[in-house]
MIFILUM-206195 format. One record per residue: residue in three letters; x, y, z of N, C-alpha, C in turn. Coordinates in steps of 0.2 Angstrom, whole numbers, plus 5000, padded with zeros to 4 digits. Example, Ala and Ser with C-alpha at 12.3 -4.5 7.8 and 13.67 -1.06 7.14 Angstrom:
# residues 2
aa/n_c1/n_c2/n_c3/ca_c1/ca_c2/ca_c3/c_c1/c_c2/c_c3
ALA/5066/4972/5039/5062/4978/5039/5066/4984/5039
SER/5064/4989/5035/5068/4995/5036/5064/5000/5039
# end
This chain:
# residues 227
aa/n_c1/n_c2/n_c3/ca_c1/ca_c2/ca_c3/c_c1/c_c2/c_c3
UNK/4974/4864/5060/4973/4857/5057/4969/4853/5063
UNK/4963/4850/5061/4958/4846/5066/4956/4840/5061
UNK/4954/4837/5066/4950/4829/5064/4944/4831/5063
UNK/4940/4829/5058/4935/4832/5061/4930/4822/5055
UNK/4926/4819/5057/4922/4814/5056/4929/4807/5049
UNK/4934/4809/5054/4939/4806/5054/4943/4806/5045
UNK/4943/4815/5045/4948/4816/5042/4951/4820/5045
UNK/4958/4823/5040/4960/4829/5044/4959/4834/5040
UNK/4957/4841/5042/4953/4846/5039/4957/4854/5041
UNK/4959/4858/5036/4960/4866/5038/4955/4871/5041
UNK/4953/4871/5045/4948/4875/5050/4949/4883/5052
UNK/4946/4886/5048/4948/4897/5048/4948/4896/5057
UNK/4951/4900/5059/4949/4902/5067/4949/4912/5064
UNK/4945/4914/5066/4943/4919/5063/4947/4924/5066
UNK/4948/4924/5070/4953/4932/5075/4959/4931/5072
UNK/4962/4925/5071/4968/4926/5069/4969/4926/5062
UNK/4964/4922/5058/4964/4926/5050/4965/4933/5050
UNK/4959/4935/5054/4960/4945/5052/4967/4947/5054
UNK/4969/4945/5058/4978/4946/5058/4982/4943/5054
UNK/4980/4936/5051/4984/4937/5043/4986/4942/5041
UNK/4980/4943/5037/4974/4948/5033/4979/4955/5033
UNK/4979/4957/5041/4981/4965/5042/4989/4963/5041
UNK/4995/4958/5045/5001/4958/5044/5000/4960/5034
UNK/4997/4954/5031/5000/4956/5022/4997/4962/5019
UNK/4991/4965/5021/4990/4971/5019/4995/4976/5021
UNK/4998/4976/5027/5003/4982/5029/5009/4982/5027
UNK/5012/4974/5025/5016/4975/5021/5019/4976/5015
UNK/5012/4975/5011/5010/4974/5004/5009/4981/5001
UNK/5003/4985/5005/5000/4989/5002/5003/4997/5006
UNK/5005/4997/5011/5011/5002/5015/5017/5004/5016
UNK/5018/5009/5014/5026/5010/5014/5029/5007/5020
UNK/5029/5000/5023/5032/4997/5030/5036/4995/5030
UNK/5042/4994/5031/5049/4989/5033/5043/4983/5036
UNK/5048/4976/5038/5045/4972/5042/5046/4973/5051
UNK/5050/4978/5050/5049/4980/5059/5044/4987/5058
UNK/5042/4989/5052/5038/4996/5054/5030/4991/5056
UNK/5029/4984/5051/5023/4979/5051/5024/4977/5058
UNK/5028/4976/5062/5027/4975/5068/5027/4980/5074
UNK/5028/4987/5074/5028/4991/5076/5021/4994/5076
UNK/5015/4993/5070/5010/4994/5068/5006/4990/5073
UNK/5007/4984/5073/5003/4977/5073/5004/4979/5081
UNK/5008/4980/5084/5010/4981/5094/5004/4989/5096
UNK/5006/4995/5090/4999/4998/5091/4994/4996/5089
UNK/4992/4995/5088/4984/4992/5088/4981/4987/5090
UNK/4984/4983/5094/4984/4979/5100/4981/4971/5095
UNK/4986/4970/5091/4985/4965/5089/4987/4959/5094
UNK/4983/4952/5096/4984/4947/5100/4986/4943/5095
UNK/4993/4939/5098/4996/4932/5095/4993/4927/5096
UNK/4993/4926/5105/4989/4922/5106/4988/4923/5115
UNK/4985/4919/5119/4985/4920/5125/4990/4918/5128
UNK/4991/4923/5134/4997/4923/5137/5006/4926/5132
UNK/5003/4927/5127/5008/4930/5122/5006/4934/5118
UNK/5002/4942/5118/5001/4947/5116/5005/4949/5112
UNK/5010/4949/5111/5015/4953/5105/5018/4949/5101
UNK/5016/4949/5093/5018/4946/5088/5026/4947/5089
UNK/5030/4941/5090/5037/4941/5089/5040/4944/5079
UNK/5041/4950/5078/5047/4949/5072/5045/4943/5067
UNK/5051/4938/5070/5050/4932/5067/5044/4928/5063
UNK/5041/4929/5068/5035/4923/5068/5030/4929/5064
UNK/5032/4936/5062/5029/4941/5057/5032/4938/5049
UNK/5038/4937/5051/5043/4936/5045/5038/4929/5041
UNK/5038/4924/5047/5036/4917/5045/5027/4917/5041
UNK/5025/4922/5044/5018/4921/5041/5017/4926/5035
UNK/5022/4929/5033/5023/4931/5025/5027/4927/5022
UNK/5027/4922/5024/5030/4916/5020/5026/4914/5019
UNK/5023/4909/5022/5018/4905/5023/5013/4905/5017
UNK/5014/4899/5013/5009/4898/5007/5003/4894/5012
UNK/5003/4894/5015/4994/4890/5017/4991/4896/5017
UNK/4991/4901/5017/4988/4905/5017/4984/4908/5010
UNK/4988/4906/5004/4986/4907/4998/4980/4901/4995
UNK/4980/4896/4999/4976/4889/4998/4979/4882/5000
UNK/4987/4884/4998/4990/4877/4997/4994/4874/5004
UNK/4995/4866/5005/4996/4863/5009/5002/4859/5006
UNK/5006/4861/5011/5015/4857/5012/5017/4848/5012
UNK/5017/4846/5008/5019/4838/5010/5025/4836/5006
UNK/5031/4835/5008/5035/4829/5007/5042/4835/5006
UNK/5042/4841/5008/5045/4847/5005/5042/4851/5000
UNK/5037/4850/4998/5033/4853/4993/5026/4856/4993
UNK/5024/4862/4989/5019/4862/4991/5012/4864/4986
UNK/5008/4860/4987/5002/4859/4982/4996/4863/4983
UNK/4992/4863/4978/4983/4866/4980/4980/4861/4985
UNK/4980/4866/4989/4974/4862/4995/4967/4864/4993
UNK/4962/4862/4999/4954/4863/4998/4952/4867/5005
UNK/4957/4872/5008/4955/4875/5012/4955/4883/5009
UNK/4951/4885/5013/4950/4891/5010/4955/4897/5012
UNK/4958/4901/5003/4964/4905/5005/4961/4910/5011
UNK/4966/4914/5013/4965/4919/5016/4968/4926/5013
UNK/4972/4926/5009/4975/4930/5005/4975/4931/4999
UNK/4974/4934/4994/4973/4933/4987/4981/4933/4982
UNK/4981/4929/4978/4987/4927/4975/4990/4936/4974
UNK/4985/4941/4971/4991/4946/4969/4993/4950/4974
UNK/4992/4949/4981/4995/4953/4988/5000/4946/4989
UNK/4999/4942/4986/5005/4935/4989/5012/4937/4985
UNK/5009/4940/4978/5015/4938/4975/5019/4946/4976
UNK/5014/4953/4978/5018/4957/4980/5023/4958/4985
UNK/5020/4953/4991/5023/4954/4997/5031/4948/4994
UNK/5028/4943/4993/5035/4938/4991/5040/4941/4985
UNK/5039/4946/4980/5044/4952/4978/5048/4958/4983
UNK/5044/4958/4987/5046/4965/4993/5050/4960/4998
UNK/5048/4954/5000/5054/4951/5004/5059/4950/5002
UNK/5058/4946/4994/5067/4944/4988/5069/4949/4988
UNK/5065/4955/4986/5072/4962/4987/5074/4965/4991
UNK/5073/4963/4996/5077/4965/5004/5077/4972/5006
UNK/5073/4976/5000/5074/4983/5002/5067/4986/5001
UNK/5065/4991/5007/5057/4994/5004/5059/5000/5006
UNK/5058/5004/5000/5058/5012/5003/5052/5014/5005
UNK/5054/5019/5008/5047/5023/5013/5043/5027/5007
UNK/5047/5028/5001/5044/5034/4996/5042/5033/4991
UNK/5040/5025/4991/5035/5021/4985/5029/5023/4985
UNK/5026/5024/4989/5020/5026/4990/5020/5033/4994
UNK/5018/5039/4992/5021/5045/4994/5014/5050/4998
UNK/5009/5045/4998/5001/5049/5001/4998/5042/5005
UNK/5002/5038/5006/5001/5032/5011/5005/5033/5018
UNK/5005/5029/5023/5007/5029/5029/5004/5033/5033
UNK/4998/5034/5032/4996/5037/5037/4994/5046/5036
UNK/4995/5047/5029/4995/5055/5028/4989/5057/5026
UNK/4986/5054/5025/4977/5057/5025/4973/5053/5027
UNK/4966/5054/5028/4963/5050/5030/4956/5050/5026
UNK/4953/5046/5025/4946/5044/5021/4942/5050/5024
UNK/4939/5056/5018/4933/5060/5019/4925/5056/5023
UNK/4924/5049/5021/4918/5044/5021/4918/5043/5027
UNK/4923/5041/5030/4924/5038/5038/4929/5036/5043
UNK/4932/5041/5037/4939/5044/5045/4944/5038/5044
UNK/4944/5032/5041/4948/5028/5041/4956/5030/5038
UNK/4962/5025/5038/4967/5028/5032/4967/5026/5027
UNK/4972/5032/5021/4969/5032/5015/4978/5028/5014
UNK/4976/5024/5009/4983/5017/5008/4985/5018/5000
UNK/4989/5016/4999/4991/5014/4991/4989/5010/4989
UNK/4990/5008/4982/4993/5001/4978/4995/5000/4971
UNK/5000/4996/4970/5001/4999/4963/4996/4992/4959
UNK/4996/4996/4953/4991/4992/4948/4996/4991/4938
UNK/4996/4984/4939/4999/4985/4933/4994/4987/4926
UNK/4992/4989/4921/4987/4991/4917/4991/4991/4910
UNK/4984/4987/4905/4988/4989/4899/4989/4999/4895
UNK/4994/4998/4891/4991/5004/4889/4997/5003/4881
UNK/4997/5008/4878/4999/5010/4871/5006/5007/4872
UNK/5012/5007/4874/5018/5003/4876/5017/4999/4878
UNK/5013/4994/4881/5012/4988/4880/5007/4986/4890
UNK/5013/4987/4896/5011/4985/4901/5013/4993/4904
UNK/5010/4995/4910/5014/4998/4914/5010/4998/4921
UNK/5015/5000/4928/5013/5002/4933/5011/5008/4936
UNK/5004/5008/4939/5003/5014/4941/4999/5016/4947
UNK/5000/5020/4952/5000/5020/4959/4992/5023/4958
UNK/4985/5021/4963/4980/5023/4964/4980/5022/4972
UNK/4977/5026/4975/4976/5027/4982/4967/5028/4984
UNK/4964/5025/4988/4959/5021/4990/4959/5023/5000
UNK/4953/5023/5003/4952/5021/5008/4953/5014/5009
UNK/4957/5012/5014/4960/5008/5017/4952/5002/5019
UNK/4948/5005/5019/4941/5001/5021/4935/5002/5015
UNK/4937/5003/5010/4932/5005/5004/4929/4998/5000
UNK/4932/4991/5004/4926/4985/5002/4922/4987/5005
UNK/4920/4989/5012/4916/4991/5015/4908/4988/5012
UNK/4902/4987/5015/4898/4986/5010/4896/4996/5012
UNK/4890/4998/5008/4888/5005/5008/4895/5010/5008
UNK/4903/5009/5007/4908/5012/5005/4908/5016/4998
UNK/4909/5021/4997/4911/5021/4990/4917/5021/4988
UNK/4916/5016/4980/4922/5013/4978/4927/5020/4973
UNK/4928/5025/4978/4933/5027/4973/4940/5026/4974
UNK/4945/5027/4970/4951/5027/4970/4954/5033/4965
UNK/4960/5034/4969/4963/5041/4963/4969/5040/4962
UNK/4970/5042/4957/4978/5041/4953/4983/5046/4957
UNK/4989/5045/4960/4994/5047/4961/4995/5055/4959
UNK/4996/5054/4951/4994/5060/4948/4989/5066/4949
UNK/4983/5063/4951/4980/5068/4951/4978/5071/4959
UNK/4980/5067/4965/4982/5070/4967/4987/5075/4969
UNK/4994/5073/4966/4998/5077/4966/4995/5085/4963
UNK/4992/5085/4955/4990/5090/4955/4983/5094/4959
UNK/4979/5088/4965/4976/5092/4970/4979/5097/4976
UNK/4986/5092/4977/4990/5095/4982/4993/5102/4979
UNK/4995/5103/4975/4995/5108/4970/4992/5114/4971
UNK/4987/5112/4969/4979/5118/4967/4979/5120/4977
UNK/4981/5114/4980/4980/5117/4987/4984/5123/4991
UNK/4992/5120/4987/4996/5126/4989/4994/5132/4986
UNK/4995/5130/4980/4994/5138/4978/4986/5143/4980
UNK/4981/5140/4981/4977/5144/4984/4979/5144/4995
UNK/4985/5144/4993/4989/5146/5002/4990/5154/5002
UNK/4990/5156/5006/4991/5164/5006/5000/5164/5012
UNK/5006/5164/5008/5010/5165/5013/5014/5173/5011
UNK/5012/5177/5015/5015/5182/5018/5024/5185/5016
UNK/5028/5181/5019/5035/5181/5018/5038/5180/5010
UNK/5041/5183/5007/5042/5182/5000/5048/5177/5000
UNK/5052/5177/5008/5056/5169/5006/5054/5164/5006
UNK/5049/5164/5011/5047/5157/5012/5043/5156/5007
UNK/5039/5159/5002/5036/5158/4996/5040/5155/4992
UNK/5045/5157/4990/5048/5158/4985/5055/5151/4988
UNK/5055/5149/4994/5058/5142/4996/5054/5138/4994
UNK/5046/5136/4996/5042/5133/4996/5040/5130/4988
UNK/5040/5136/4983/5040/5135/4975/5047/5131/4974
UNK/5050/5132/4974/5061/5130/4974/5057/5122/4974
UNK/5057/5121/4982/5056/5113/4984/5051/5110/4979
UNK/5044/5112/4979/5037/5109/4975/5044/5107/4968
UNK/5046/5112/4966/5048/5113/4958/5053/5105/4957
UNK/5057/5105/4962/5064/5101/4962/5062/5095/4964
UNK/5054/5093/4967/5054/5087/4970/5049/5083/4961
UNK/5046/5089/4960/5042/5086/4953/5047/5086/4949
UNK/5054/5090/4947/5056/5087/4944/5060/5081/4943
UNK/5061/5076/4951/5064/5075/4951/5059/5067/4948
UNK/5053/5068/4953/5049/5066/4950/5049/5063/4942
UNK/5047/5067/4937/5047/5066/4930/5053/5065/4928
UNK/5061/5065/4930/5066/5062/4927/5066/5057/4928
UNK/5064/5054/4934/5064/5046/4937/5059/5043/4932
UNK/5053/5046/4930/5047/5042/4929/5052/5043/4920
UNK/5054/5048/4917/5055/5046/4914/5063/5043/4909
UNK/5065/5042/4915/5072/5035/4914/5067/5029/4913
UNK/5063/5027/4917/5058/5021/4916/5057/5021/4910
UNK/5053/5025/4907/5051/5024/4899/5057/5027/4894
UNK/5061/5029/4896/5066/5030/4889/5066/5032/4885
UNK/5063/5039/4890/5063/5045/4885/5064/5053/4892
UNK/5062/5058/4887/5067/5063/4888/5062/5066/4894
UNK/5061/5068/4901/5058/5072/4905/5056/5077/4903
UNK/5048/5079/4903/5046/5087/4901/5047/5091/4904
UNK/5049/5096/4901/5051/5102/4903/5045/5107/4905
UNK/5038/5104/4908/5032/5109/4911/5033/5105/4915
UNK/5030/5111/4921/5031/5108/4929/5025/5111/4932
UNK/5022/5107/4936/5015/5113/4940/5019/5116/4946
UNK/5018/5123/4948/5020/5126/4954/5014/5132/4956
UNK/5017/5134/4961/5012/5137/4965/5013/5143/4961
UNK/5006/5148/4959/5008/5153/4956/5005/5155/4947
UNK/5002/5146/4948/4998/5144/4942/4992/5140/4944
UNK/4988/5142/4941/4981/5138/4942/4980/5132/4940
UNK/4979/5125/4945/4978/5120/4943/4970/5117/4946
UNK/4968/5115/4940/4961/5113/4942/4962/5106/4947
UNK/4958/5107/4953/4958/5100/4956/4953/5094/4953
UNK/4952/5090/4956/4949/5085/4953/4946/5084/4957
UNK/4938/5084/4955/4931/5081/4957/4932/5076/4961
UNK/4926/5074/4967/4924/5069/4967/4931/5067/4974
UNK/4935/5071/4976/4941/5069/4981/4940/5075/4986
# end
């Protein structure tokens, strides 16, 4: 907040937006507790301020709160649309402000996030998000995974559906060459028992019955272009 030809005006200071920026995207779009968001933010040598290098916790807590971020400005206990410019976009606001009211974030929302591959284009990491989408039951959500830097200008814009990597991961094991028939035959067990649990979970959401075909190692699974 500045005076500037004798009003008072919101003025970006840019180092510290880009740390907005990264705090809501880590929490938003990463399978992160709010101590994992600050455990990140301490490695990457994010600055608070001078003479205070380490985001405290708290003051992580308070700028996920924090509607000025989305545009609006606070007066009288309430708070309205300002004319400064957001730094957040309303649908990262309104998923971090769901993930805080439920007090709980599993690590397993996001299962090819956290840091488990990285961008073939630039080395960067490859992140989640869910996307809610119409479809023939009316709304539903559904998980796509992106380089973490694919606004990028000269980036390309791909994104891939949860599903099809799974079935990349897939095609990968099964052209695995493993030697010991237990360790094969442990390895199939797990794939078998995590998809199916998979597809019961998915399919208690829509309220119906789980399918009984399952990809394992041992069957040929066409991978998918373009990843």
């Amino acid at each position: 907040n500045i005076r500037k030809d004798g009003r008072g005006i919101v003025e970006v200071d840019a180092p510290a937006a880009a740390n907005v920026r990264r705090i809501f995207h880590l929490y938003a779009y990463e399978p992160l507790t709010l101590d994992g968001v600050v455990e990140r933010i301490r490695a990457e040598n994010l600055i608070f301020r001078p003479g205070m290098s380490r985001f405290p916790r708290s003051m992580v807590y308070d700028i996920l709160k924090d509607r000025a971020y989305i545009g609006e400005v606070e007066y009288g206990g309430q708070w309205y649309p300002g004319k400064h410019e957001p730094l957040i976009n309303r649908q990262t606001w309104d998923r971090v402000a769901a993930l805080l009211d439920g007090g709980v974030r599993q690590s397993h929302q996001l299962t090819y996030a956290g840091e488990f591959m990285t961008c073939g284009h630039c080395g960067h990491v490859v992140t989640g998000e869910h996307v809610r989408k119409k479809n023939k039951h009316g709304y539903g959500c559904y998980v796509y995974y992106r380089c973490s830097q694919y606004l990028r200008s000269g980036h390309p814009r791909v994104r891939v559906t949860e599903t099809a990597l799974d079935e990349q991961m897939l095609a990968l094991f099964d052209r695995m060459r493993i030697q010991d028939d237990g360790v094969r035959e442990w390895f199939r067990t797990v794939l078998l028992s995590q998809t199916k649990d998979a597809q019961t979970e998915s399919a208690a959401r829509l309220g119906r019955k789980p399918c009984a075909r399952f990809f394992c190692p041992g069957r040929s699974v066409p991978a998918k272009s373009g990843t």
